[in-house]
Each structure stands twice: as structure tokens, then as C-alpha cells.
C-alpha positions as CSV (number, residue, x, y, z in Angstrom):
1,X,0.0,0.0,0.0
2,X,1.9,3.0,-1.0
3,X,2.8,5.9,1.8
4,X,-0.4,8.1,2.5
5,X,-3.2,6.5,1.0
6,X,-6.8,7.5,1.8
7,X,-9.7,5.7,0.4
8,X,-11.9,7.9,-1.8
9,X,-14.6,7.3,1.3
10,X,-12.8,8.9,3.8
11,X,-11.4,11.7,0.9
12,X,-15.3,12.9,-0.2
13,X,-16.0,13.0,3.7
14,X,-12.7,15.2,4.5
15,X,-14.4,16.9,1.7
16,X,-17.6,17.4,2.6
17,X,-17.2,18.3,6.3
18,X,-14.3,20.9,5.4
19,X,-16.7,22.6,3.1
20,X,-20.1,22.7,6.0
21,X,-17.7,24.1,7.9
22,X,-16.6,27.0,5.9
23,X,-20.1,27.3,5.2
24,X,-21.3,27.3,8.6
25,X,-19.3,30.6,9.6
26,X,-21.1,32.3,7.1
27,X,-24.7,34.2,8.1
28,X,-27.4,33.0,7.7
29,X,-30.0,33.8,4.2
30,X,-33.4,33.7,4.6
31,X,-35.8,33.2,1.4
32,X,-39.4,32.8,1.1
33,X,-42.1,33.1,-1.0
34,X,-45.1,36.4,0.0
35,X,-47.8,36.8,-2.2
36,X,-47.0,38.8,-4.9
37,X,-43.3,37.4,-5.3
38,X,-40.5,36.0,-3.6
39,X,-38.4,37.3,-0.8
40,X,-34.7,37.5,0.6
41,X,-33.3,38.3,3.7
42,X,-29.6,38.3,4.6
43,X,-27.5,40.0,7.3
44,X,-24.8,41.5,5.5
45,X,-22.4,44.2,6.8
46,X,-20.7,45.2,3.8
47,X,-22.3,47.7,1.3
48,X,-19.6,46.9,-1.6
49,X,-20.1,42.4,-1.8
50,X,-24.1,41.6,-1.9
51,X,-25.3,38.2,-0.9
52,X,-28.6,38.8,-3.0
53,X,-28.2,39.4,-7.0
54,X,-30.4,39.3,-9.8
55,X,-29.7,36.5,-12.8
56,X,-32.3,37.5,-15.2
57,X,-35.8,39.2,-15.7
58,X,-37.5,36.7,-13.6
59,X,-34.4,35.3,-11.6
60,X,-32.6,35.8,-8.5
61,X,-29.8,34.3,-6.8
62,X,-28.2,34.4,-3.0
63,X,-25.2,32.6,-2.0
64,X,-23.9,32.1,2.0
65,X,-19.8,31.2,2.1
66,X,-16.9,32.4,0.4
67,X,-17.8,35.7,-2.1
68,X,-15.0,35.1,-4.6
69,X,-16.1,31.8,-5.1
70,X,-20.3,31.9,-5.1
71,X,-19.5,35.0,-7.0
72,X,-17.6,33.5,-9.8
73,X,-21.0,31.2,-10.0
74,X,-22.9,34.2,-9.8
75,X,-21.5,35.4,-13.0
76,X,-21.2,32.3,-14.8
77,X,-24.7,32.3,-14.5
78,X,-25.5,35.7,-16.0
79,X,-23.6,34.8,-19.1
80,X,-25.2,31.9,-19.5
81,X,-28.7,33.2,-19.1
82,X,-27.6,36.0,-21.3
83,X,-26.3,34.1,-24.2
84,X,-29.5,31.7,-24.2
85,X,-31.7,34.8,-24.0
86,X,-30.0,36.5,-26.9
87,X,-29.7,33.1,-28.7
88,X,-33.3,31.7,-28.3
89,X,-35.5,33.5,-26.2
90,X,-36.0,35.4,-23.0
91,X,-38.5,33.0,-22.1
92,X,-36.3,29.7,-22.4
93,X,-33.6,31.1,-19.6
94,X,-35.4,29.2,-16.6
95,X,-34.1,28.3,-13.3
96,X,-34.6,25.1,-13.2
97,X,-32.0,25.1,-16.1
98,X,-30.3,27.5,-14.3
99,X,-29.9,25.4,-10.9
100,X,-28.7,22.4,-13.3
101,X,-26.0,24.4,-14.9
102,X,-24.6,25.2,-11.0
103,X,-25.3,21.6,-10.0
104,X,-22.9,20.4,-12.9
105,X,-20.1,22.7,-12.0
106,X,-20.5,22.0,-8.2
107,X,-20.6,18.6,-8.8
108,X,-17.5,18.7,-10.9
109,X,-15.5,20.7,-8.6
110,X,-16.7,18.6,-6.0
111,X,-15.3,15.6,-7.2
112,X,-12.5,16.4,-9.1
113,X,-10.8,19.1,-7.4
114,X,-8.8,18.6,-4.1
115,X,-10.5,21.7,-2.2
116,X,-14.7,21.4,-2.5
117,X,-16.1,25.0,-2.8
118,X,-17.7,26.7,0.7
119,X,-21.0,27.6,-1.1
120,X,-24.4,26.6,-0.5
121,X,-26.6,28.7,-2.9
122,X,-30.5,29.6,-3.9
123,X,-31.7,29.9,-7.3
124,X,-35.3,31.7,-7.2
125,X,-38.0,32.1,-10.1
126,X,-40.9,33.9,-9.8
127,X,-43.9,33.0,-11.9
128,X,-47.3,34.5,-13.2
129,X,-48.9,33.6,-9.7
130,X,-47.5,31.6,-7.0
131,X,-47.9,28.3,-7.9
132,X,-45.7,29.3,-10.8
133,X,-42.6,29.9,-8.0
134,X,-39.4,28.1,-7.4
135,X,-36.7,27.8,-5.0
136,X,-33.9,25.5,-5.5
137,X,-31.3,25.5,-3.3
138,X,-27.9,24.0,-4.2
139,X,-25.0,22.4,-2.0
140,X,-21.4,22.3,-2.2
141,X,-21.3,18.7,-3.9
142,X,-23.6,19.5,-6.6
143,X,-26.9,18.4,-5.1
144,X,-30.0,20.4,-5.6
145,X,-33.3,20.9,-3.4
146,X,-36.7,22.1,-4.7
147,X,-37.5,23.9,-1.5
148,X,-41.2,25.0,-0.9
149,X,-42.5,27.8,0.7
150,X,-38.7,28.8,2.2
151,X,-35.6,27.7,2.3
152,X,-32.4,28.7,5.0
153,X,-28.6,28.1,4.2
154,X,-25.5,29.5,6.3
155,X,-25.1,29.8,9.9
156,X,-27.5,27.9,12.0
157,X,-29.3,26.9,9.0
158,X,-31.4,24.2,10.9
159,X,-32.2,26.7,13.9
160,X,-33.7,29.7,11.4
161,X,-35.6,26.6,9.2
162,X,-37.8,25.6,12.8
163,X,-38.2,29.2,13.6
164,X,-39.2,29.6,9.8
165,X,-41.4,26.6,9.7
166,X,-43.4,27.8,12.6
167,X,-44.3,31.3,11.6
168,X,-44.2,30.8,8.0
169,X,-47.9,30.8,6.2
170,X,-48.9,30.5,2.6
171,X,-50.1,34.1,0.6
172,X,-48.4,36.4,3.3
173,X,-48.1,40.2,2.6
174,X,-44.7,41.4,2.0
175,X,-44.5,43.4,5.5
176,X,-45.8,39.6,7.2
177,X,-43.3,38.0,5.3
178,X,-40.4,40.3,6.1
179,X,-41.4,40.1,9.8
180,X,-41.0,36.2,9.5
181,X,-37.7,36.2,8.0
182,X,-36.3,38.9,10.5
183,X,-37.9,36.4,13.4
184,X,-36.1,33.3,11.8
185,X,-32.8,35.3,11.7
186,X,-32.8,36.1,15.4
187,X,-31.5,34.2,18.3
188,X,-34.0,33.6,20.8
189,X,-33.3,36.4,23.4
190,X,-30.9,38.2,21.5
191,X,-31.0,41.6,19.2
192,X,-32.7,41.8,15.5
193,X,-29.7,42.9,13.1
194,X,-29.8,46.7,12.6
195,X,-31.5,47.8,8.9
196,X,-28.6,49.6,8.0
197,X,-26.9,46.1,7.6
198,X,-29.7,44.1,6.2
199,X,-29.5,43.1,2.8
200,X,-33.1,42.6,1.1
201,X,-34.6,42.1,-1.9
202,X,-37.6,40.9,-4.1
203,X,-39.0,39.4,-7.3
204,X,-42.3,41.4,-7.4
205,X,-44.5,39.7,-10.2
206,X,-46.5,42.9,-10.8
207,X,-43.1,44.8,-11.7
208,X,-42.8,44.8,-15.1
209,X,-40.3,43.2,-17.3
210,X,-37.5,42.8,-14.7
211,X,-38.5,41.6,-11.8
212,X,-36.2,42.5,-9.2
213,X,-36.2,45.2,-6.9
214,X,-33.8,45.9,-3.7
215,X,-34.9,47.2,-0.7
216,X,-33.9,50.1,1.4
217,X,-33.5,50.4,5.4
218,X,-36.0,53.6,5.4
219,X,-38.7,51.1,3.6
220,X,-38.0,47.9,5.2
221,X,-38.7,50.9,9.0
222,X,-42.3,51.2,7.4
223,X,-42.5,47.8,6.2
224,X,-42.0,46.0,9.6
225,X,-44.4,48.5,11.3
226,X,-46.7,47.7,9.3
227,X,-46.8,43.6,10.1
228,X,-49.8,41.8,11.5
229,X,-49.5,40.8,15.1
230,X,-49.8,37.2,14.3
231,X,-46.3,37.2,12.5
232,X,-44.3,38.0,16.1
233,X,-44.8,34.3,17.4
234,X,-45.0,30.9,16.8
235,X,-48.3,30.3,14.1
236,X,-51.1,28.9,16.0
237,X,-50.2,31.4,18.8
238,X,-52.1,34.5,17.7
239,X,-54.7,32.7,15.3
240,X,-57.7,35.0,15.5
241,X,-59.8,32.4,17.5
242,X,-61.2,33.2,20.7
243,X,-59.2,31.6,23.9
244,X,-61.0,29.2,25.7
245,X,-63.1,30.4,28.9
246,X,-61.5,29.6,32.0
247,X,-62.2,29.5,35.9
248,X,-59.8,31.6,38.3
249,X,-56.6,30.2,38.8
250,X,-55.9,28.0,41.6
251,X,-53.0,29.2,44.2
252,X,-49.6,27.6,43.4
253,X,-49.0,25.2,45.6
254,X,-45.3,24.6,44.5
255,X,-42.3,26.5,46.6
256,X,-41.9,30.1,45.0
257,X,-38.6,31.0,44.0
258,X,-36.6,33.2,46.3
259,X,-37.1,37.2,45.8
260,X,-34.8,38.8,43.5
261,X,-33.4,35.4,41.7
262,X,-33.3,35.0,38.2
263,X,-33.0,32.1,35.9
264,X,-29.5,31.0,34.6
265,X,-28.7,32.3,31.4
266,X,-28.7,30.7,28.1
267,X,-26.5,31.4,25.3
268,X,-27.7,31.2,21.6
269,X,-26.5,28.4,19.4
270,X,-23.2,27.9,17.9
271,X,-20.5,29.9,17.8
272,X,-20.6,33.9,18.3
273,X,-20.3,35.6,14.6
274,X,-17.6,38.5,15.3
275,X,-18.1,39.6,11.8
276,X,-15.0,38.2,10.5
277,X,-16.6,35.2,9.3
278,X,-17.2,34.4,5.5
279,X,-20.5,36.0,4.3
């Protein structure tokens, strides 16, 4: 057996968790469908490298890990959906194709190259009406999800998809929507990113032609005071039915907890982002 040999097993899964890793450190992007288009939400410091870009009339794309590689996809993609446009037709650049064409090249790199990119990235399409929408979201080794509804990548992606999943509700109103995706993105108990370093943006399918717009801080302000109360919690919490009648409460009968005491304190998941992670 010659000197240093590792079985392609063990190589793919040096692979792999190298690249969740580098992924991980990243913040996290929030999309989701409202109901006149498709949103995105990412924390996002720096006003020069955007998270959120638009492909194509109807296309977006947003991208958690390293920028110069997600954006090298980023502009692979706008050539290819500008040479098919110009070639054929404005109508047969597609994400679906466009999510295949990444999944090839992640794939590839994946397999082939000795470093696996740190990307995980979200090809969106918004349609005539909302059943025409699609999210896909792509992983570093090529695969590709048709997400539903929403879809979280970077960070504590599996913490933000719970807190997503239980506020989340079909046909929201953009200000709803943005109020969900700002509730997903924050630690329980800790502080809502500021909206001078929020990075937002929509496919709006009453725009016309192109479809995306970005959003500012002073319009997100009016957007999020404009959010039903049902958005701030957990669905089924605030759903317009009346609460059940109920007698007095009974005395506790349990030991009360000394004056003055307070419970222990509890930390949010993962590791603290110090803001020299990857995006």
C-alpha cells in the first residue's frame, strides 16, 4: 500500500465536512415566498459584496460562504442566461436550467478538485402567480433541493428553518413576510440585526419586465411597522380564534422561587459571529 493512502470514502467526507464548515461561519440567508413574489433576507455588513443578485428578468440568486467563489457562479450564471436569452429566447432562460447548470459545475469541482467550494446557494424564479414559483437551493457537492415555501442556508441553518417553519404561512403580505424572516434570523433572546446592515430584496410579479427590486432600510422601517401581530410568534399562537373560557386560577401550591433570583442564562447556538466570518 503505498505511503499516504486514503480511500476515496474517507477523501469525499474530509471533503464534505471541510466545506459545512466554511459554510457554517457564514450568516445566515433567509428566502421565502409572500404573495406577490418571492423574498430575501440576509445579514450583511458590507455595502460593496451583496449576498442577493439578480440573474435574469424573472431570476434571483443568493449565496452564503466564500464571495469570490459563489461569485464567480454568480457570473457564470448571467452569461449563461444572457447568451440563451440572446440566442433563443428570454422565455427559455429558466431556473430550473439554471440550478442544473450550477449543480454540474458544483458537482464537478466537487469531485475532481482537491478543495470542494464553501457555497451553499438559492436559485429563485418567480412566476405568473404563486404556484408558478421556485426555489432551488444547491450544496457544495452539486446536489440540488426544490424547496417549498422557504428555504435557510448559512449559519444555524437548521435553527432559522424551525423558527421559519413555525411562523411561516402560505399568501403572506410582504411586510408579514419580512417580519417572519427577520424572526427566523434572530437568536431567541438576543438583538434583530440593525436595517442599515440588512441586505433585502424581491422578485415582485407585478413589476414589469424585470422583476427584481432591492430594498432600502427607510422602507423595510415602514414595512415592519406595518406587520400583523400574528407574525411575532410561533403560528397557531395569535390565530384569531377566541381563547378558551376559563375559571380563576388556583393558588400555586409549588415553593416560589426566592425574591430577586433570576433564571440561569442561556446562550444562543453555535458559535458567536464576530463579523470576521465568510459571508
Amino acid at each position: 500500500m503505498p505511503f499516504g493512502y486514503a480511500s476515496p470514502e474517507q477523501i469525499m467526507r474530509d471533503k464534505a465536512d471541510y466545506a459545512r464548515k466554511g459554510i457554517a461561519r457564514g450568516r445566515s440567508v433567509v428566502v421565502l415566498q409572500y404573495e406577490d413574489g418571492i423574498l430575501f433576507v440576509a445579514p450583511n455588513p458590507s455595502r460593496a459584496l451583496h449576498k442577493i443578485s439578480e440573474i435574469y428578468d424573472r431570476i434571483g440568486f443568493a449565496a452564503v460562504g466564500r464571495y469570490n467563489e459563489f461569485e464567480e457562479l454568480r457570473l457564470g450564471g448571467i452569461r449563461y442566461a444572457d447568451i440563451n436569452g440572446y440566442t433563443y429566447d428570454r422565455s427559455d432562460v429558466t431556473g430550473r436550467g439554471l440550478a442544473n447548470l450550477y449543480a454540474s459545475n458544483l458537482g464537478r469541482i466537487f469531485t475532481e478538485s482537491i478543495k470542494s467550494l464553501e457555497v451553499e446557494v438559492v436559485v429563485a424564479e418567480v412566476g405568473d402567480a404563486a404556484d408558478g414559483d421556485a426555489i432551488y437551493r444547491l450544496t457544495f457537492d452539486g446536489s440540488v433541493f426544490d424547496e417549498h415555501g422557504f428555504a435557510a442556508m448559512g449559519g444555524q441553518a437548521e435553527a432559522v428553518s424551525t423558527r421559519l417553519k413555525e411562523r411561516y404561512r402560505e399568501g403572506m403580505p410582504l411586510a408579514d413576510a419580512l417580519e417572519v424572516a427577520m424572526a427566523a434570523l434572530t437568536e431567541p433572546g438576543g438583538e434583530r440585526p440593525p436595517m442599515a446592515q440588512l441586505e433585502v430584496a424581491v422578485l415582485d410579479r407585478n413589476r414589469e419586465h424585470r422583476k427584481f427590486l432591492r430594498l432600502t432600510a427607510a422602507r423595510l422601517e415602514r414595512l415592519l411597522s406595518q406587520a400583523s401581530p400574528d407574525t411575532t410568534g410561533p403560528a397557531g399562537e395569535s390565530s384569531g380564534e377566541p381563547a378558551a373560557e376559563t375559571g380563576p386560577a388556583a393558588p400555586a401550591t409549588g415553593p416560589t422561587p426566592p425574591s430577586g433570583g433570576t433564571p440561569p442564562p442561556t446562550g444562543p447556538d453555535g458559535d458567536i459571529d464576530d463579523g470576521s466570518s465568510p459571508l
